[in-house]
C-alpha positions as CSV (number, residue, x, y, z in Angstrom):
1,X,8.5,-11.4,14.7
2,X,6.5,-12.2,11.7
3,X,8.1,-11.6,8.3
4,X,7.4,-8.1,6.9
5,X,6.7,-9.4,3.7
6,X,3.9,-11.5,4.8
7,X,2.3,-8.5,6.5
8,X,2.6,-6.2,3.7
9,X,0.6,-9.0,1.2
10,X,-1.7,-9.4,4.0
11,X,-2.1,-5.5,4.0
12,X,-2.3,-5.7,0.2
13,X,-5.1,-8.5,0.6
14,X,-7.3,-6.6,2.2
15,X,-7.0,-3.5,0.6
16,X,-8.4,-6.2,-2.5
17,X,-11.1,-7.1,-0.3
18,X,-11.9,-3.9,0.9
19,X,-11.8,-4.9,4.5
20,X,-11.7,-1.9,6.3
21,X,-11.8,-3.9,9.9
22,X,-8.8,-5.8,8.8
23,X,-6.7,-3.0,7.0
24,X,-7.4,-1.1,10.2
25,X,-6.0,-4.4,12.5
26,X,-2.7,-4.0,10.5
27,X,-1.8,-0.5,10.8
28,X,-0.1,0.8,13.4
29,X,-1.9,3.9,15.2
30,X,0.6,6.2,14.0
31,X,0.4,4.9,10.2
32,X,1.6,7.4,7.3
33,X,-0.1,7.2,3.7
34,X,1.6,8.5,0.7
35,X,0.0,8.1,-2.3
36,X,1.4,8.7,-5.8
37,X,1.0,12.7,-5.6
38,X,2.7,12.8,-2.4
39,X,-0.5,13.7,-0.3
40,X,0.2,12.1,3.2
41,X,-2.6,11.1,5.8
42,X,-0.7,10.6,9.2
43,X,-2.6,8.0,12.0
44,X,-5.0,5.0,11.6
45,X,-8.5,6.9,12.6
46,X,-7.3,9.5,9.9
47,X,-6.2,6.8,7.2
48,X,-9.1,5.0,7.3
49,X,-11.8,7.9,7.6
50,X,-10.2,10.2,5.0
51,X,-8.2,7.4,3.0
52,X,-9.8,4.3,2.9
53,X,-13.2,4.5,3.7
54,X,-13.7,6.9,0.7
55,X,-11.1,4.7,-1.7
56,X,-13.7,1.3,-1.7
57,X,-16.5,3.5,-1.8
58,X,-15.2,5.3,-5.2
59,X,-13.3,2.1,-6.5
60,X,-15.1,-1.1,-5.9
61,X,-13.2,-4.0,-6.9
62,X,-9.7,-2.4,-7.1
63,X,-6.6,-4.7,-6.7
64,X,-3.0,-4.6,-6.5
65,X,-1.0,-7.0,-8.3
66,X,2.8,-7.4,-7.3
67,X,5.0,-8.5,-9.6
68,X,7.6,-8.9,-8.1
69,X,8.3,-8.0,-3.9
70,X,11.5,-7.7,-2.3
71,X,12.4,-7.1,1.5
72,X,15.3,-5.0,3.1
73,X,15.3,-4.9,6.4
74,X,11.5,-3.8,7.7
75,X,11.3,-2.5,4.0
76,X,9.0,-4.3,1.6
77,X,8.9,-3.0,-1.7
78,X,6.8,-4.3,-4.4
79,X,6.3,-3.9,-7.7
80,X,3.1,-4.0,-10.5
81,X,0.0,-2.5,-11.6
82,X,-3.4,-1.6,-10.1
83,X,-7.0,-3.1,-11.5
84,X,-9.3,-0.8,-11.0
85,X,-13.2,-0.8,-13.2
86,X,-11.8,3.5,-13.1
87,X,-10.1,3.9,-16.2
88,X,-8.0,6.5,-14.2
89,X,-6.1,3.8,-12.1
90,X,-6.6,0.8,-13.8
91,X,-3.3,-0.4,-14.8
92,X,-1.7,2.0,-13.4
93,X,2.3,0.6,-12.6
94,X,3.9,1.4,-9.6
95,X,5.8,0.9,-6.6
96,X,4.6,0.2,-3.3
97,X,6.8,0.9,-0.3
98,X,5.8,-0.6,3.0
99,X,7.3,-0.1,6.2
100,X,6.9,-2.6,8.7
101,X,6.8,-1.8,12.7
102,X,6.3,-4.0,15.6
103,X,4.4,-6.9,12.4
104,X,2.3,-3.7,11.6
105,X,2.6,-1.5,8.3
106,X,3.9,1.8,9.4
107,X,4.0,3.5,5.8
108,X,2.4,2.8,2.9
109,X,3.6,5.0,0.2
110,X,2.9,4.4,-3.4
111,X,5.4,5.6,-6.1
112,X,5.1,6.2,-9.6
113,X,7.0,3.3,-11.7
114,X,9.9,5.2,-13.3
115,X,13.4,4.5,-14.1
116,X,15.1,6.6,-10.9
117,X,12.4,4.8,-8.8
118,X,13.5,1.4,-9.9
119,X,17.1,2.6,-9.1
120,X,16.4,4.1,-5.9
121,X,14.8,1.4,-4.2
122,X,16.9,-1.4,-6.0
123,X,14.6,-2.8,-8.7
């Protein structure tokens, strides 16, 4: 079994390079996206038609950079800000919450950056 954390930077890495082929290689076919207004996409065909595909055609260039990342379990949960050329998600700080199945990522769910977050997922 491969570490989780390393898959979720992988993940992370090619969401920076907007590798769709890759992202897609990572994601297991059942793979839940949350973003930070609690809109869901459930499976990988639906992710990366309605979720991806779109994202690095809207926001060229964006990154995540991760703070700081900590592991519990298959959890990965990382912390920073976004860089984006949009105004409207360019630093934008928050949490990301990976889930890591079978050294694919399950869940990706982004959370706003708050105090209760911090708390909740022991940050």
């Amino acid at each position: 079994m491969i570490d989780p954390q390393i898959i979720a930077l992988q993940f992370n890495e090619c969401i920076s390079r907007a590798d769709i082929n890759a992202l897609s290689s990572l994601m297991t076919e059942n793979h839940i996206f949350i973003d930070m207004a609690n809109n869901r996409i459930v499976g990988k065909s639906d992710n990366i038609v309605k979720a991806w595909k779109p994202f690095f055609r809207l926001y060229p260039g964006y990154r995540n950079i991760f703070e700081s990342v900590t592991v519990n379990g298959s959890m990965v949960i990382m912390q920073g800000y976004s860089i984006c050329s949009d105004q409207v998600l360019n630093n934008v700080h928050a949490i990301w919450v990976a889930e890591i199945k079978e050294n694919k990522v399950n869940l990706w769910h982004i959370h706003p950056d708050t105090k209760e977050n911090r708390n909740k997922f022991g940050i």
